[in-house]
RODO-2510 file (C-alpha; in nm, 4 decimals, decimal comma):
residues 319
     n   res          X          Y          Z
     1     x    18,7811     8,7454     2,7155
     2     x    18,9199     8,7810     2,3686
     3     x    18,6691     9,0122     2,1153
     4     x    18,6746     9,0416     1,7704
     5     x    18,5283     9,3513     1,6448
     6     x    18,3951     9,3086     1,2093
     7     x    18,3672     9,6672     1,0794
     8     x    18,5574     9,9547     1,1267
     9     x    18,2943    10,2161     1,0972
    10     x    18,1497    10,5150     1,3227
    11     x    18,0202    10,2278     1,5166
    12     x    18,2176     9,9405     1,4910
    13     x    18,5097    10,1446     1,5602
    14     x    18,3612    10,3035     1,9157
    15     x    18,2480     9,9350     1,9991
    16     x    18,5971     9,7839     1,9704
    17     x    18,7101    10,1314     2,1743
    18     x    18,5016    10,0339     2,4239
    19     x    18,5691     9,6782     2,5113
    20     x    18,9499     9,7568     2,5059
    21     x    18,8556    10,0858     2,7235
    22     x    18,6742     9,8002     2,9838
    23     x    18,9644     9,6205     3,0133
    24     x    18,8978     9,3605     2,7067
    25     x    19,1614     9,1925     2,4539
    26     x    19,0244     9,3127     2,1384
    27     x    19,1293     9,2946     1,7696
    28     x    18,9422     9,5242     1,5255
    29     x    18,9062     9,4025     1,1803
    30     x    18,8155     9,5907     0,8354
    31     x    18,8423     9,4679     0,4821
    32     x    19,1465     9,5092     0,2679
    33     x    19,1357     9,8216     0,0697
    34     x    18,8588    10,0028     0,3321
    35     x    18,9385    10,3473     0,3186
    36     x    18,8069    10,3386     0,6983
    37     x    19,0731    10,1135     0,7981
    38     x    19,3956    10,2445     0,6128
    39     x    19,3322    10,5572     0,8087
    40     x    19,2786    10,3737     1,1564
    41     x    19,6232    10,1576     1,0511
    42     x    19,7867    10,4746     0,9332
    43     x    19,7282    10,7024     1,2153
    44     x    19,4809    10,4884     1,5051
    45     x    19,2491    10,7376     1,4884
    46     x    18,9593    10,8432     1,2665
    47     x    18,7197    11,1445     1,3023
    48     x    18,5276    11,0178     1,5854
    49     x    18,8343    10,8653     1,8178
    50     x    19,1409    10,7691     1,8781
    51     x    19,2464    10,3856     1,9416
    52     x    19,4638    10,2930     2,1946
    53     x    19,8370    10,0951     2,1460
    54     x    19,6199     9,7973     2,2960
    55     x    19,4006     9,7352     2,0484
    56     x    19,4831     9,5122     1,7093
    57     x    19,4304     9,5980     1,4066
    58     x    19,4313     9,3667     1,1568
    59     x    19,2767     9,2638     0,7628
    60     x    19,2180     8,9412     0,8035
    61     x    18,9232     8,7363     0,9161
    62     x    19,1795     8,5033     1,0939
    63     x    19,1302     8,5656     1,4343
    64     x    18,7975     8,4607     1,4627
    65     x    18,9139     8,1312     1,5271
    66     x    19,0741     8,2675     1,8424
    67     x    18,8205     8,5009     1,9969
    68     x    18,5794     8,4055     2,2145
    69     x    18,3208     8,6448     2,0850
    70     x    18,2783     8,8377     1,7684
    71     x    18,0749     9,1431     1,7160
    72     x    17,9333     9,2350     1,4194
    73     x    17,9272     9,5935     1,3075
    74     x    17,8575     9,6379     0,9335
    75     x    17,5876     9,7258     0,6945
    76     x    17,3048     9,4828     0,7207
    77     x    17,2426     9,4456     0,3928
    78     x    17,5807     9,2757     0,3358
    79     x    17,5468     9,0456     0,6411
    80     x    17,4715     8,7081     0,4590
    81     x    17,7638     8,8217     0,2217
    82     x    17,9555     8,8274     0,5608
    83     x    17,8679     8,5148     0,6554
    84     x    17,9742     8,3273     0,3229
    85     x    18,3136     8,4642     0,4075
    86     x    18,3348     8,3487     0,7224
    87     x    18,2071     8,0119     0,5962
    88     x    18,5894     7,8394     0,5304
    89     x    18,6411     7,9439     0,9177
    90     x    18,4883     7,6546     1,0223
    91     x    18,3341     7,8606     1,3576
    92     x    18,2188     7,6628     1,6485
    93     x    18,1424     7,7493     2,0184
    94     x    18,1381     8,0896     1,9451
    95     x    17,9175     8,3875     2,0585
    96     x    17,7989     8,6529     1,7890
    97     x    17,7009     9,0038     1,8831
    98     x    17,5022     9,1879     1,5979
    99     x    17,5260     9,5447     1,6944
   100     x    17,3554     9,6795     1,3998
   101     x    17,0090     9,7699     1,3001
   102     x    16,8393     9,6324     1,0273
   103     x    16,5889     9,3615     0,8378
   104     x    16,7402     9,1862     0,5319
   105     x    16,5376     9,3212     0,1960
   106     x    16,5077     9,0204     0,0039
   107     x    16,3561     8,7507     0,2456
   108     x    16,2729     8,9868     0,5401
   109     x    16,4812     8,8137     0,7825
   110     x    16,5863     8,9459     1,1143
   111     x    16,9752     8,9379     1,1197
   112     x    16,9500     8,7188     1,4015
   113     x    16,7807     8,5088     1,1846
   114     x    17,0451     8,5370     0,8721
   115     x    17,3312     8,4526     1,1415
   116     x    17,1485     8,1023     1,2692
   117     x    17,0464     8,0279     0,9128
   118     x    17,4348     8,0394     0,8366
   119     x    17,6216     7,9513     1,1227
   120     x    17,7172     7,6184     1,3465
   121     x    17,4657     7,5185     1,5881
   122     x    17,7067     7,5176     1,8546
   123     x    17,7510     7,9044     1,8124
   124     x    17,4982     8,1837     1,9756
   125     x    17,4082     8,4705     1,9109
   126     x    17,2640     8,7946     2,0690
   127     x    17,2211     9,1297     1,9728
   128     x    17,3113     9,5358     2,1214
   129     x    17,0579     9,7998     2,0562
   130     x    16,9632    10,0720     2,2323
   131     x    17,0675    10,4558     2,2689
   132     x    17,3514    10,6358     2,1962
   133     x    17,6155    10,8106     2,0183
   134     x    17,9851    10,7510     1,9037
   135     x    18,0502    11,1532     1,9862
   136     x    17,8798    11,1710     2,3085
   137     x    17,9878    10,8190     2,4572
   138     x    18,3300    10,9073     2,3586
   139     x    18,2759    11,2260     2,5472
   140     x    18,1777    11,0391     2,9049
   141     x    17,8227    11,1061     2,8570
   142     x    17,6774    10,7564     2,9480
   143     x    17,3631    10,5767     2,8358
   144     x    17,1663    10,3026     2,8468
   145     x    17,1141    10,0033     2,5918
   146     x    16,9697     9,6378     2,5829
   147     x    17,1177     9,3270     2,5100
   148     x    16,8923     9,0146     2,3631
   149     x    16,9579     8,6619     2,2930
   150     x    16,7609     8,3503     2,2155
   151     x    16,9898     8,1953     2,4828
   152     x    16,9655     8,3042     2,8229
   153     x    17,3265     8,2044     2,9629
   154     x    17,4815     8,4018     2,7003
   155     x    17,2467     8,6994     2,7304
   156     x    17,3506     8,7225     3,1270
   157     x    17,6984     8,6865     3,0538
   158     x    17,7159     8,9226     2,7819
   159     x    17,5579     9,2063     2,9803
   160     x    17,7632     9,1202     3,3103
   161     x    18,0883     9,1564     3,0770
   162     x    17,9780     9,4950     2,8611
   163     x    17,8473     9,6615     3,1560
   164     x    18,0308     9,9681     3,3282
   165     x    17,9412    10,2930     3,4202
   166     x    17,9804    10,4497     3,0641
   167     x    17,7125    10,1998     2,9511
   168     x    17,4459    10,0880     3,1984
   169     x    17,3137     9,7480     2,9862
   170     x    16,9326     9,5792     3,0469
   171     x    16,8272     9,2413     2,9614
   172     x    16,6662     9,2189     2,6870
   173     x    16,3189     8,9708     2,6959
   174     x    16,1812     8,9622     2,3171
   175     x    16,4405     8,8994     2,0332
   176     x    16,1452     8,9735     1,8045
   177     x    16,0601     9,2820     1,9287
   178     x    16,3955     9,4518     1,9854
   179     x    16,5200     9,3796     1,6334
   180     x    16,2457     9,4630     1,4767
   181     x    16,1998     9,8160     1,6598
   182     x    16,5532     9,8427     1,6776
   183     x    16,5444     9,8278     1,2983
   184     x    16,2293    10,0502     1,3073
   185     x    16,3791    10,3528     1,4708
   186     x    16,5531    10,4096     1,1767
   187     x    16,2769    10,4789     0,9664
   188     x    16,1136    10,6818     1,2171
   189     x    16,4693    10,8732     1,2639
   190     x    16,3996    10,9594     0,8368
   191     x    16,0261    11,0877     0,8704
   192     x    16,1720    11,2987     1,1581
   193     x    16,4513    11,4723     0,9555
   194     x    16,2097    11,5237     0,6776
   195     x    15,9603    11,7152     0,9062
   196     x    16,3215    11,9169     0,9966
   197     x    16,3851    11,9570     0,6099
   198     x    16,0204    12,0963     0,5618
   199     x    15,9880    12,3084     0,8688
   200     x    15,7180    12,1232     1,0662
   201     x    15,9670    12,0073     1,3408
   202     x    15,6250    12,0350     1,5900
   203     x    15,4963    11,7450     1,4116
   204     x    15,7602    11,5610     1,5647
   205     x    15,5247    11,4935     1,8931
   206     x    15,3032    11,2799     1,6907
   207     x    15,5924    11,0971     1,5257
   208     x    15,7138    11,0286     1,8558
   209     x    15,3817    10,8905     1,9570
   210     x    15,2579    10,7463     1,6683
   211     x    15,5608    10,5730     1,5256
   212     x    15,5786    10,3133     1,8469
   213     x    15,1951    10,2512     1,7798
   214     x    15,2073    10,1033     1,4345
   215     x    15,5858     9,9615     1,5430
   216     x    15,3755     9,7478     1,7859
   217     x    15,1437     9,6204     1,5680
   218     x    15,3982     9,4677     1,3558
   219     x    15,5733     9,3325     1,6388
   220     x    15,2677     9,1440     1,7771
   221     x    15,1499     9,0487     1,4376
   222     x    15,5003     8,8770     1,4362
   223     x    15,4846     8,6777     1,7622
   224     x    15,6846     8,9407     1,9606
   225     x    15,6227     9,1443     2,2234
   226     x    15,3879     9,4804     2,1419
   227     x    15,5449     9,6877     2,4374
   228     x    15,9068     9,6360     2,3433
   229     x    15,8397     9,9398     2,0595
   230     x    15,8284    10,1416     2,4100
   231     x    16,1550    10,0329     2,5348
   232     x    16,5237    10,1267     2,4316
   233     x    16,5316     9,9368     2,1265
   234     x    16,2525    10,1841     1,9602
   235     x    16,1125    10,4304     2,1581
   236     x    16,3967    10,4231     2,3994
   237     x    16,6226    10,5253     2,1309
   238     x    16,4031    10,8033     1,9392
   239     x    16,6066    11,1073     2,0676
   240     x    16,9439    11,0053     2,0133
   241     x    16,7798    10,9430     1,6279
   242     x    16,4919    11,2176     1,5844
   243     x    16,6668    11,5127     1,7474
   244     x    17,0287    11,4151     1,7491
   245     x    17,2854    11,6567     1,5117
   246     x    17,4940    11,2980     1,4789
   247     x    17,1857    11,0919     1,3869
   248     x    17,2902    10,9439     1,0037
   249     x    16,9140    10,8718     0,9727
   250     x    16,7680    11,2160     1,0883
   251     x    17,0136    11,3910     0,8951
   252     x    16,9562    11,1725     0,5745
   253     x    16,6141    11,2847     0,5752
   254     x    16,6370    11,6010     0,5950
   255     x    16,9062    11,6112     0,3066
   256     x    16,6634    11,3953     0,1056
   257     x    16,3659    11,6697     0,1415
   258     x    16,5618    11,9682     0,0803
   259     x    16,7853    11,7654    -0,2744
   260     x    17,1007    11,7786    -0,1289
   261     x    17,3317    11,4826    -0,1111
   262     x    17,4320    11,2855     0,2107
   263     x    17,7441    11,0183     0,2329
   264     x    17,6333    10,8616     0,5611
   265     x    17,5151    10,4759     0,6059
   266     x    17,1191    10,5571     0,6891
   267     x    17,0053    10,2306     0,7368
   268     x    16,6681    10,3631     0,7402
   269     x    16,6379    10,3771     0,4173
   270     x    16,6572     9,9933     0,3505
   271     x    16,5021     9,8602     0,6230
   272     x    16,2006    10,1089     0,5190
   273     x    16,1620     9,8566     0,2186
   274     x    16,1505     9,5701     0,4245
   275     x    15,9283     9,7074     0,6821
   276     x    15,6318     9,7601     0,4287
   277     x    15,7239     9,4225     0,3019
   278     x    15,6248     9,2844     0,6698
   279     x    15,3531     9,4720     0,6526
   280     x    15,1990     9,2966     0,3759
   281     x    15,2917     9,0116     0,4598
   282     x    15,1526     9,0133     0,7963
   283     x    14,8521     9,2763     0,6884
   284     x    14,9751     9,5325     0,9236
   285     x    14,8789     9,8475     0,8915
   286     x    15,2192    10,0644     0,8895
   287     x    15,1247    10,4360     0,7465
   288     x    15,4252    10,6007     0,8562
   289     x    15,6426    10,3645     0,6939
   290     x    15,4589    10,3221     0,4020
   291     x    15,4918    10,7161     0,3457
   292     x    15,8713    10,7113     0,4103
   293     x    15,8571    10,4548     0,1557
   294     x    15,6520    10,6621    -0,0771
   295     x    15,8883    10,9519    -0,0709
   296     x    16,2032    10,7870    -0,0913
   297     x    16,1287    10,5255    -0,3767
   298     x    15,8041    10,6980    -0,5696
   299     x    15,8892    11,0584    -0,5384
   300     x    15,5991    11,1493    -0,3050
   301     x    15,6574    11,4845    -0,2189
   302     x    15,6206    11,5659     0,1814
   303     x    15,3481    11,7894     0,1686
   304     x    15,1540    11,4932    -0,0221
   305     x    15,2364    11,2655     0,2317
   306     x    15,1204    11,4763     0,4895
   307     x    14,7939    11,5281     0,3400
   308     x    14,7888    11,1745     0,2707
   309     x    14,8122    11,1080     0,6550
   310     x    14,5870    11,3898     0,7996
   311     x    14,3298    11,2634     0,5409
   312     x    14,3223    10,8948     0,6600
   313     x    13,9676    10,8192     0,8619
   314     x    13,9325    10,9405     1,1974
   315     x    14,0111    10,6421     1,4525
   316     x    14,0356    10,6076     1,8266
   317     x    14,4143    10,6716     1,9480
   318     x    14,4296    10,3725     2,0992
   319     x    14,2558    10,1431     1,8763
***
């Protein structure tokens, strides 16, 4: 099977790792002038992992007319500008693989959703969520993550071809659901490195099992399935991204609390917008959210927020 791996980040650049390391023919592409990529060309390695003599490299968009599937790796915010380049390609009979996490700002689309909107007919697509970290994977330590598609022949073929014993993968059953808690985690992953920033770490218990509750809602509200928020895509994935040292997201938000800058990509901190977007849109209730939202784009301070949340009216836990 010949792969195509877009994006040469943390991610992207373990992904394409990984299909070679399974026994894959794989080409890895980044933009012309990405900083990421002169390194990888310069010396096949970056500060995450080395690439093997297998693997190409290369800065054009050409071979996607070659490979069989294409994964997707890159900021999700810049996926319809993605897909506008790959327009001229012409792509047919292809299979997509969106392996990040994230809901587009400005019309609330699931990137599932931006792909088909963009993209031949004949092409499918699917997406990777789950657990997981670059560091740890590279490491040995395995893990387990989902794979989803509208289509269920490419869904079964996808996960019989990923699978191996570094990455045990599960079928995914509600498209909805996993990209929409995938995308969620990411939020949660900030409000959990701002309890870190602020010293109330112990709060973290109720993040953890309050997060997948108002996750759900929004889920069902949208015609997916409530209990995916408890499997891998969301809850599934909370301690590689509430706890983790290599969580972006965590990390980000505990930066963010305590004024100190942070380079990372923390998707979080978009899809946050979106998610209270949904909310409205779909009158879901989404408190958590809407206080990550608060802080990051009103300058709510934490201890506000908190107070904001502990004062909201007493409820049953499961209602």
């Amino acid at each position: 099977m010949k792969l195509f791996v877009i994006g040469c980040g943390r991610w992207g650049t373990f992904i394409a790792w990984y299909l070679d390391h399974i026994g894959h023919e794989v080409t890895l592409y980044g933009r012309e002038g990405s900083k990421n990529m002169e390194a990888l060309m310069r010396e096949r390695k970056n500060e995450y992992i080395a690439l093997p003599e297998s693997m190409q490299l290369t800065n054009s968009l050409e071979g996607t007319k070659e490979a069989d599937v294409i994964v997707i790796s890159i900021s999700s915010q810049n996926l319809q500008t993605l897909c506008e380049t790959l327009e001229p390609y012409d792509l047919k009979y292809k299979t997509f693989v969106l392996c990040m996490k994230g809901i587009e700002i400005s019309t609330g689309r699931r990137l599932s959703q931006v792909m088909e909107d963009n993209i031949d007919a004949s092409n499918r697509i699917a997406v990777w969520l789950g657990p997981g970290h670059v560091e740890e994977f590279y490491r040995g330590i395995p893990n387990c993550m989902v794979i989803d598609s509208s289509h269920d022949g490419t869904k079964q073929q996808l996960v019989e071809q990923f699978s191996s014993e570094l990455i045990r993968f599960y079928y995914g059953m509600d498209l909805i659901g996993n990209e929409i808690g995938g995308a969620a985690k990411n939020v949660i992953g900030i409000a959990a490195g701002m309890l870190d920033g602020i010293g109330r770490t112990s709060l973290k218990g109720p993040l953890m099992a309050r997060g997948p509750r108002e996750i759900a809602r929004l889920i069902k509200a949208m015609g997916g399935n409530e209990f995916s928020a408890y499997g891998l895509c969301h809850l599934g994935d909370y301690e590689a991204t509430l706890f983790s040292e290599h969580s972006h997201n965590r990390m980000f938000g505990e930066r963010f609390v305590k004024h100190e800058s942070y380079d990372k990509l923390a998707e979080g901190y978009y899809t946050v917008k979106a998610l209270v977007a949904l909310g409205e849109r779909y009158h879901v209730d989404l408190p958590i959210c809407e206080a990550v939202y608060a802080m990051l784009y009103e300058d709510l301070s934490p201890e506000m927020a908190l107070e904001e949340l502990f004062s909201r009216s007493l409820k049953s836990e499961f209602v």
